[in-house]
C-alpha positions as CSV (number, residue, x, y, z in Angstrom):
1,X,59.7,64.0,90.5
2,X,61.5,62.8,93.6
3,X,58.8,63.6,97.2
4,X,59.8,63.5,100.7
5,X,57.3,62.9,102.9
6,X,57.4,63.7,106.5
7,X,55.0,63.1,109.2
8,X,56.1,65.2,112.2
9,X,56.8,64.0,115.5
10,X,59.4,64.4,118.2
11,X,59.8,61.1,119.7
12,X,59.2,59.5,116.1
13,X,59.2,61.3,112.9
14,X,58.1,59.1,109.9
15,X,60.1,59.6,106.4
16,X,59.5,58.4,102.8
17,X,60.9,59.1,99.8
18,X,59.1,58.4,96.5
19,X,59.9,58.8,92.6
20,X,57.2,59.6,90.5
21,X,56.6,59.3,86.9
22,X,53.2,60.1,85.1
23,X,50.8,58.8,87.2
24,X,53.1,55.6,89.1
25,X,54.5,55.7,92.1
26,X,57.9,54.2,93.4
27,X,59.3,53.9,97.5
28,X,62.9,55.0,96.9
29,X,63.3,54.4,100.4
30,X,62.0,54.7,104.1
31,X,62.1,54.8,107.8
32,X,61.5,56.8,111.3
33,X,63.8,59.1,113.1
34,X,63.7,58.4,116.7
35,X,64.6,60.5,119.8
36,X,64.8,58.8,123.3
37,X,62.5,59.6,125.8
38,X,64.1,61.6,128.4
39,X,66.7,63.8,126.3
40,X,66.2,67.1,126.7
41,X,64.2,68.7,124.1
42,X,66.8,71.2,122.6
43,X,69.0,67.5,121.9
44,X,65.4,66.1,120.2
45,X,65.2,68.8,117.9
46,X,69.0,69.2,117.1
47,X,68.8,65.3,116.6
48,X,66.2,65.1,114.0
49,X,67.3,68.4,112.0
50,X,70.7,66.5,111.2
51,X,69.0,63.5,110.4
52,X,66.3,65.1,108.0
53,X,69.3,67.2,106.5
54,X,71.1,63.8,105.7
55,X,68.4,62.4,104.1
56,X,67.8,65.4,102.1
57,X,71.6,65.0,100.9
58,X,71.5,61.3,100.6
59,X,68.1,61.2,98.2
60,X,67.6,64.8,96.6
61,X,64.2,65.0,96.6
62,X,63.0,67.8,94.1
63,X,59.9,68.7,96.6
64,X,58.7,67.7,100.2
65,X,55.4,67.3,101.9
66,X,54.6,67.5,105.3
67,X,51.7,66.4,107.1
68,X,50.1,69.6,109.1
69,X,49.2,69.4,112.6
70,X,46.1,67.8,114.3
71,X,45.8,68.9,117.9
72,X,44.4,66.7,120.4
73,X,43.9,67.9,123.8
74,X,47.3,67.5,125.1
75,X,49.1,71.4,124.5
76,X,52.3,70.3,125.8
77,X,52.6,67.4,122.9
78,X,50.7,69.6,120.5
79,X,53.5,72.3,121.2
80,X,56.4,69.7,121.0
81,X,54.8,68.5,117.9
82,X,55.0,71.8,116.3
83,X,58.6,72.0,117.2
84,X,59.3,69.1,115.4
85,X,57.5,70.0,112.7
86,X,59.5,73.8,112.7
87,X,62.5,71.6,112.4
88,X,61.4,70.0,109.5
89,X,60.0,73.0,107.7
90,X,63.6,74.5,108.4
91,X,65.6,71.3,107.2
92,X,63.6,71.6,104.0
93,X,64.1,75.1,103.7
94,X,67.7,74.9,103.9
95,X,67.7,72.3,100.9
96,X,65.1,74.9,98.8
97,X,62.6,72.8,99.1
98,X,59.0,73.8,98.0
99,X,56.8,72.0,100.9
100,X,53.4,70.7,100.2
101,X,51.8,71.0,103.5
102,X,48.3,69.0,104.3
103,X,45.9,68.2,106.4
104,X,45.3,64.6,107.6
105,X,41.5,65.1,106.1
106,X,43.2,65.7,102.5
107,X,45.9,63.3,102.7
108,X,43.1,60.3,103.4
109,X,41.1,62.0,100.9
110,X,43.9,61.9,97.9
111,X,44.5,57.8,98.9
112,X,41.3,56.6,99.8
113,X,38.9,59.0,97.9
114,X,37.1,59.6,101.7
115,X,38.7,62.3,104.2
116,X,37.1,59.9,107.6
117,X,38.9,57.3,106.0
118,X,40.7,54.7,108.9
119,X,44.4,54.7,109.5
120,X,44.3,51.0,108.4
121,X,42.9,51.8,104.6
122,X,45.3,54.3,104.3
123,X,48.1,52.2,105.2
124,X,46.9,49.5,102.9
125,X,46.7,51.7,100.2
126,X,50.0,53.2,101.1
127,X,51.1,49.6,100.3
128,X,49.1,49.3,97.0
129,X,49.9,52.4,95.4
130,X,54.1,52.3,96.0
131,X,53.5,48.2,95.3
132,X,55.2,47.1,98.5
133,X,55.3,43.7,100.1
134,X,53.8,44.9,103.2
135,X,52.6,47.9,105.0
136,X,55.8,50.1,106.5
137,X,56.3,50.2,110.3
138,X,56.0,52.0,112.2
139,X,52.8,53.5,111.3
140,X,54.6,57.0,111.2
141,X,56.5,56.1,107.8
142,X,53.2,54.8,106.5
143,X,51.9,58.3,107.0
144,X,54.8,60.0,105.9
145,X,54.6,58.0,102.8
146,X,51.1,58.9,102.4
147,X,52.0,62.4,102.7
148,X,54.7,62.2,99.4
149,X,51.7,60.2,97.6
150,X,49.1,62.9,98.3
151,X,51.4,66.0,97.2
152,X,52.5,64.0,93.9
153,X,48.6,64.0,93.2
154,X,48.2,67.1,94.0
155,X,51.5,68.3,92.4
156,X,49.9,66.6,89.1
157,X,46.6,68.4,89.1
158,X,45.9,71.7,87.1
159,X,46.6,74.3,89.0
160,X,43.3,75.8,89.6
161,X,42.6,72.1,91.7
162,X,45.4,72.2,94.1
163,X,44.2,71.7,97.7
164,X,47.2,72.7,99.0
165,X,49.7,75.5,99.8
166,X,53.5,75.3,98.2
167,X,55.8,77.6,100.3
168,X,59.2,78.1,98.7
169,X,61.1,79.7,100.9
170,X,59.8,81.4,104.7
């Protein structure tokens, strides 16, 4: 099964595409979306739909996962946040996508076996798991690649264990 992961952001959004087969893992490829700082919002958006729909054209993933949101205390960033993240439900909707959407806790707990796990182990075993030669930069990629490895666990569990929600279609 080929994932795309996504961890949502509008100044950044992190990307990773993964094969995998049985239980092994594979980095088909990687990278960020960026928007500059400054453009009007409406341009952010527009530019990170047509660059999650070329992706999704360029690899042909057979599912996507997307990180969910964690609010801080900042609503304006929480709010741009969710737009981003609307984008990138949308791009993958478009595509018919089924999205895997979870929650940091469960994405820390599928790679590290402890939800309160540090960014750091997760990275490392980000690393580990798709055998890469270092840890992916920016840290946004590294969590979007975390995001395809939790949802191909999750994705190979019986069904009664899923710890997600699969939307196809909104």
């Amino acid at each position: 099964m080929r994932i795309l992961g996504i961890d949502p952001g509008y100044a950044i959004l992190g990307w990773g595409v993964i094969d995998m087969a049985g239980n092994a893992f594979h980095a088909v490829d990687y990278g960020a979306v960026t928007t500059e700082a400054g453009t009007p919002m409406p341009r952010r958006l527009q530019h990170l739909y047509r660059e999650l729909m070329h992706i999704i054209d360029v690899y042909h993933p057979q599912a996507a996962s997307i990180e969910e949101l964690f609010f801080n205390n900042n609503a304006k960033t929480a709010i741009h946040v969710g737009q981003a993240r609307g984008v990138a439900v949308l791009a993958c909707v478009n595509h018919d996508l089924p999205i895997g959407e979870y929650t940091p806790l469960q994405i820390k707990q599928a790679l590290v076996g402890y939800g309160r796990a540090e960014k750091k182990q997760v990275q490392l075993m980000v690393k580990a798991i798709l055998g890469l030669s270092e840890i992916p930069k920016p840290d946004d990629t590294a969590d979007a690649l975390a995001a395809a490895v939790c949802h191909g666990h999750a994705a190979a569990a019986p069904q009664k264990d899923l710890t997600h929600r699969i939307r196809k279609g909104i």
